[in-house]
C-alpha positions as semicolon CSV with decimal commas, in nm:
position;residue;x (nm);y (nm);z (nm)
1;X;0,212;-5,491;2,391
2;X;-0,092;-5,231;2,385
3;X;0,167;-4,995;2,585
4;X;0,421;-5,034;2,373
5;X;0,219;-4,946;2,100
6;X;0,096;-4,639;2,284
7;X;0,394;-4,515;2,374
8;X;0,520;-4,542;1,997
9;X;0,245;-4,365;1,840
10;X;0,346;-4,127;2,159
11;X;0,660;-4,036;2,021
12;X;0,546;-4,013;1,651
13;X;0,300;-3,743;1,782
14;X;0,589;-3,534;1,968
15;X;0,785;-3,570;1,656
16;X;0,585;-3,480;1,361
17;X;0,431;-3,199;1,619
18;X;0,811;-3,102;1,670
19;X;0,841;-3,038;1,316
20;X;0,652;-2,907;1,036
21;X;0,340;-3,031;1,110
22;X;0,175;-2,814;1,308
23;X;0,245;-2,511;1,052
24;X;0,085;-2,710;0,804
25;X;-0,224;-2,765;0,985
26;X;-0,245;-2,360;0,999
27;X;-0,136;-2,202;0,678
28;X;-0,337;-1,921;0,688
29;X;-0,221;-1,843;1,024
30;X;0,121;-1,893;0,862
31;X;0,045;-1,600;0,598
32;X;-0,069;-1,363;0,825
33;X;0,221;-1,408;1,120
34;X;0,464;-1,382;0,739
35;X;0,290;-1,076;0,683
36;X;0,330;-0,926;0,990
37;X;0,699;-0,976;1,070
38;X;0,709;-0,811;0,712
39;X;0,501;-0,499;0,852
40;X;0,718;-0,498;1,164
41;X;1,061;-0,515;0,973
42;X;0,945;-0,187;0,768
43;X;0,875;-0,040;1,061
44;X;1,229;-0,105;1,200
45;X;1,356;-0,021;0,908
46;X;1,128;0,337;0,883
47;X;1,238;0,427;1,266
48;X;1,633;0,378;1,200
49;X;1,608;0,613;0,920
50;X;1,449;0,898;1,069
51;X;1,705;0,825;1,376
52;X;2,004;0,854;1,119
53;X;1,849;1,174;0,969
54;X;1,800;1,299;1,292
55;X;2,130;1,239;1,358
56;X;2,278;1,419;1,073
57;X;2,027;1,691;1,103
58;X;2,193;1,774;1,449
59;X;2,528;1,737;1,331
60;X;2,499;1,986;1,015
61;X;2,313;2,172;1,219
62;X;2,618;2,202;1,444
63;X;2,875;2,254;1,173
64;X;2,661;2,539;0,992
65;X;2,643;2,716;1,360
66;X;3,006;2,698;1,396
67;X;3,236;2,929;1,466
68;X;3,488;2,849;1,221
69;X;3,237;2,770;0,952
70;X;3,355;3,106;0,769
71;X;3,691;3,160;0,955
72;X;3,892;3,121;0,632
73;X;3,709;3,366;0,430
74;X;3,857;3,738;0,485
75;X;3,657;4,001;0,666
76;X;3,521;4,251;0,445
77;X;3,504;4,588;0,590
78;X;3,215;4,799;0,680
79;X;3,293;4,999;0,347
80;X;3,322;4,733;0,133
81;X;3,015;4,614;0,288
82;X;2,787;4,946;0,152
83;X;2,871;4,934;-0,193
């Protein structure tokens, strides 16, 4: 009978320590890890931006050196040029 018992009160410790109990026990603790994944998202957040500015950076960078940037506008001669 004393086993039995044991081994109920057993299982009512796994499950209430399989739940929400043992965030309750530590809300401060909870705060803090809350606060941090916060810090950490921005963070993400922050380095994907500068990666997609990077990214366009390079590529205007690319179209402004190009070639063919200007290739539709006529040449203007050496003349034309000095006045």
């Amino acid at each position: 009978m004393l086993k039995e018992r044991i081994a109920q009160l057993d299982e009512a410790v796994r499950q209430a320590a399989a739940g929400l109990l043992p965030f309750a026990l530590v809300p401060d603790l909870c705060n803090q890890l809350k606060a941090q994944i916060g810090i950490e998202e921005r963070a993400t957040q922050i380095k994907s931006g500068k990666a997609l500015l990077h990214d366009a950076r390079s590529e205007l960078k690319k179209k402004l050196c190009s070639e063919s940037l200007f290739s539709d506008i006529p040449s203007i001669s050496q003349k034309q040029r000095q006045n």
